[in-house]
C-alpha positions in Angstrom: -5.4 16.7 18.1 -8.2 13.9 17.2 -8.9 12.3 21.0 -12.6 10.6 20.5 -12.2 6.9 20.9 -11.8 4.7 18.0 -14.3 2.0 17.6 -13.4 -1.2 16.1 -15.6 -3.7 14.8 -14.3 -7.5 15.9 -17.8 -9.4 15.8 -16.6 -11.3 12.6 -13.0 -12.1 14.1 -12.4 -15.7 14.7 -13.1 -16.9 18.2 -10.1 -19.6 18.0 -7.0 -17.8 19.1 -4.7 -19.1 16.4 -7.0 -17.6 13.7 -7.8 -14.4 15.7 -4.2 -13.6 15.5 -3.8 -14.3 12.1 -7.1 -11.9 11.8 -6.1 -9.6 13.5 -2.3 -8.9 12.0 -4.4 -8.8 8.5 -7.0 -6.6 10.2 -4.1 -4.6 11.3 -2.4 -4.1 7.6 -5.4 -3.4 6.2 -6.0 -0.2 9.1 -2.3 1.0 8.5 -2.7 1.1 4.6 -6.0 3.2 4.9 -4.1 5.3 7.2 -1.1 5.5 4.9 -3.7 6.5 2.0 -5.2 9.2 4.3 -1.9 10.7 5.4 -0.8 11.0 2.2 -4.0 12.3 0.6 -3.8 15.1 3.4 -0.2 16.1 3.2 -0.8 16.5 -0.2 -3.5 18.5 0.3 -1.9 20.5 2.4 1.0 21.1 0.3 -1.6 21.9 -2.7 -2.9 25.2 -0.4 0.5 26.5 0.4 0.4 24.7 4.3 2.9 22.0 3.8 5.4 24.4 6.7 2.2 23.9 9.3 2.1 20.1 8.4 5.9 19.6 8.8 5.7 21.8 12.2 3.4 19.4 13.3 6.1 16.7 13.8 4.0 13.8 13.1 6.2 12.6 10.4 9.5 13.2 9.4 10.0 16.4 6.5 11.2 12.7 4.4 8.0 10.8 4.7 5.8 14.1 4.1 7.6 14.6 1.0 7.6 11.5 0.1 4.3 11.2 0.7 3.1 14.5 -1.8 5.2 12.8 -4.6 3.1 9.8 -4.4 -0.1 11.5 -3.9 1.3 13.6 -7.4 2.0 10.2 -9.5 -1.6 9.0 -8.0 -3.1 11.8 -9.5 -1.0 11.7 -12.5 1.8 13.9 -12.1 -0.5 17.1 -12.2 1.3 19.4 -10.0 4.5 21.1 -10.3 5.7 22.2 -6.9 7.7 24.8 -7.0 7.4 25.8 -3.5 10.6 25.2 -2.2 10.2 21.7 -1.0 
């Protein structure tokens, strides 16, 4: 698993608390939607070269979310794949 430190840019944060927060819980949607985006590209991706059983065996998301996550990737991509793995 990925262990090198995340670094995080927060020079352009607000230095008033009020507005911090309120930069920082935008700052925060914006990370988890990038992450969303990345998770799904790569469970697709896996799914795509047959590894989709090695992704779900890693536990990090439930066999639900994975798959929901390939269908979206599929519609992003417009609808090009037909599974027919099993899934």
């Amino acid at each position: 698993m990925y262990t090198a430190p995340l670094t995080i840019d927060f020079t352009s944060a607000p230095t008033d608390p009020i507005e911090r927060l309120m930069w920082l819980s935008g700052a925060r949607e914006a990370f988890e939607q990038q992450l969303q985006a990345e998770f799904q590209r790569c469970y697709f991706d896996a799914r795509r070269t047959g590894r989709l059983d090695t992704a779900l065996a890693l536990g990090l998301h439930s066999r639900k979310r994975i798959m929901a996550y390939t269908r979206h990737e599929n519609e992003r991509r417009g609808r090009m794949l037909k599974w027919n793995d099993g899934h």
